[in-house]
C-alpha positions as protocol buffer text, in pm:
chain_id: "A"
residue {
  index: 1
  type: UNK
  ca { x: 7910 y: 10625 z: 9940 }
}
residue {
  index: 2
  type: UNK
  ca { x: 8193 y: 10560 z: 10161 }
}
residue {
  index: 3
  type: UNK
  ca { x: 8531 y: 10369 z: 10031 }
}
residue {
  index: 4
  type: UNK
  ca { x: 8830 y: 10273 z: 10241 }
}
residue {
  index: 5
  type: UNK
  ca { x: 9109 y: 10217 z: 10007 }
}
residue {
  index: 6
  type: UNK
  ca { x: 9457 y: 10123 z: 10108 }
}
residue {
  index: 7
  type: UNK
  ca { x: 9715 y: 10243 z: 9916 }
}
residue {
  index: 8
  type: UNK
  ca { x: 10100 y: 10330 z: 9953 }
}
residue {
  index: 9
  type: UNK
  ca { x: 10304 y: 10415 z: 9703 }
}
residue {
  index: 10
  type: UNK
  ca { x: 10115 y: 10338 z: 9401 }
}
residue {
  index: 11
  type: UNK
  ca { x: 9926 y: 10699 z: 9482 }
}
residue {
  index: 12
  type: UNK
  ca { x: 10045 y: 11017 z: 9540 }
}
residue {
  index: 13
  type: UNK
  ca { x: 9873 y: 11168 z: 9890 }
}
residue {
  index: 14
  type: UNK
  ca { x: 9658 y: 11397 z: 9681 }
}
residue {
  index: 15
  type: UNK
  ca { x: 9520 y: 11160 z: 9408 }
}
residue {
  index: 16
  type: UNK
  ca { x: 9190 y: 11092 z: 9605 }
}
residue {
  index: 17
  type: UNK
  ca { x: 9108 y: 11424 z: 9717 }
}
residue {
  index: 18
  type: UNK
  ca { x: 8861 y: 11463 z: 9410 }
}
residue {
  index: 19
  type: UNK
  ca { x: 8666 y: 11140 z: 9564 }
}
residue {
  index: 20
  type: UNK
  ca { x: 8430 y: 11247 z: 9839 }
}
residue {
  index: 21
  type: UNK
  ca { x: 8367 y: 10946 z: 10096 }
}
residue {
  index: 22
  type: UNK
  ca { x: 8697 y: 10837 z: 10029 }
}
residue {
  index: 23
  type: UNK
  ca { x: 8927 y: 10705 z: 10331 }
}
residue {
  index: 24
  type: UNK
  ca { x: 9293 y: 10682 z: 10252 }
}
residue {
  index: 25
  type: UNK
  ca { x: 9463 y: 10416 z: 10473 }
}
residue {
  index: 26
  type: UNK
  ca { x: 9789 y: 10294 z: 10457 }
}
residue {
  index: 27
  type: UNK
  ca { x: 9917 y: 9984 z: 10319 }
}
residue {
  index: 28
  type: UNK
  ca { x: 9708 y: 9649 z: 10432 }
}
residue {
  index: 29
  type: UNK
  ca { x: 9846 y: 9366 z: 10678 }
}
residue {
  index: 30
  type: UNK
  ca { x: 9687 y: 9073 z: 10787 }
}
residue {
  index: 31
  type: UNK
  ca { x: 9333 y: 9225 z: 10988 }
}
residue {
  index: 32
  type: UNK
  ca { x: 9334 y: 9534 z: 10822 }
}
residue {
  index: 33
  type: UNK
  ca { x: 9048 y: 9457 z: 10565 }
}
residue {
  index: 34
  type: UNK
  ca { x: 8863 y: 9304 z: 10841 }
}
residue {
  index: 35
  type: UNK
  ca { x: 8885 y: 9610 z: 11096 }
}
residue {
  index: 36
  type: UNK
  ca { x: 8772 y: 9841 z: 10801 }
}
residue {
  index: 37
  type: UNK
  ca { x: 8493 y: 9589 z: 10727 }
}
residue {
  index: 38
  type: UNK
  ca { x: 8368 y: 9653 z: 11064 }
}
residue {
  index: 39
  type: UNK
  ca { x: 8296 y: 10019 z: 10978 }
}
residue {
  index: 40
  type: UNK
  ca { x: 8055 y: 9883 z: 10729 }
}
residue {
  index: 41
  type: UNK
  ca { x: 8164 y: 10101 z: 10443 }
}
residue {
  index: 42
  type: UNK
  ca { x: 8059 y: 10061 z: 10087 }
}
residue {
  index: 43
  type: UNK
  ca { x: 8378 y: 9957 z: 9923 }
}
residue {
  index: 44
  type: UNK
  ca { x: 8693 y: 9849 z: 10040 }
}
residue {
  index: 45
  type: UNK
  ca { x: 8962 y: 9885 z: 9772 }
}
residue {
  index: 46
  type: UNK
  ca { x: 9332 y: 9701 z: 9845 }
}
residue {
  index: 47
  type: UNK
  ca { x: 9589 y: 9869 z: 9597 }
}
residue {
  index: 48
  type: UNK
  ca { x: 9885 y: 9786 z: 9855 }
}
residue {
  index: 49
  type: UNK
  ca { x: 9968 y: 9567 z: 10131 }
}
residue {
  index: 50
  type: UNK
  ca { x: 10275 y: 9479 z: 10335 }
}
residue {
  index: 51
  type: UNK
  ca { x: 10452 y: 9172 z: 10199 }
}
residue {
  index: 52
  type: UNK
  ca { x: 10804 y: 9176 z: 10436 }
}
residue {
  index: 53
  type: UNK
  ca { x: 10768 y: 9252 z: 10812 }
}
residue {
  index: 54
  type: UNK
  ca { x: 10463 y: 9221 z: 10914 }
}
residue {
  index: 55
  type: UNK
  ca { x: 10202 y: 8963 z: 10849 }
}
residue {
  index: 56
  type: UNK
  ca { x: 10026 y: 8990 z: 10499 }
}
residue {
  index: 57
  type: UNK
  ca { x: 9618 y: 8992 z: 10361 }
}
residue {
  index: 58
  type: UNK
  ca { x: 9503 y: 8608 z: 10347 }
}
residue {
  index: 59
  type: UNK
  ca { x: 9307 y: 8511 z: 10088 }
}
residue {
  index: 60
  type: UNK
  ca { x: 9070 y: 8450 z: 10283 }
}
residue {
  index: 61
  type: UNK
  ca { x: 9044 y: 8764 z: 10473 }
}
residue {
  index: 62
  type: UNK
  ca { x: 8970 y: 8891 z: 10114 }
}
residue {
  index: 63
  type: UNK
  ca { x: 8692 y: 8685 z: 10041 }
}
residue {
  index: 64
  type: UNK
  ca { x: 8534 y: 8705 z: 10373 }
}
């Protein structure tokens, strides 16, 4: 099973390693979930996104 999960600081860098088929990204903006999408992975898990800076997740991008 392969899971992309975006996270910042909400985990510490080792708090997936116990996960195998886990891919730790970084914090979502707007195309991220998309891009990762396009990998066709199992599960795509948003725990943090950008909200000041750079564009931000639609709503939409998370339904899609």
């Amino acid at each position: 099973m392969s899971v992309v999960v975006f996270s910042g600081p909400s985990l510490r860098p080792g708090d997936l390693d116990a996960f195998p088929g886990v891919t730790r990204m970084p914090p979502a903006a707007r195309g991220d979930l998309w891009t990762a999408a396009t990998g066709s992975p199992d599960a795509i898990c948003l725990i943090d996104g950008y909200f000041d800076g750079r564009p931000s997740v639609m709503h939409k991008e998370i339904l899609w």
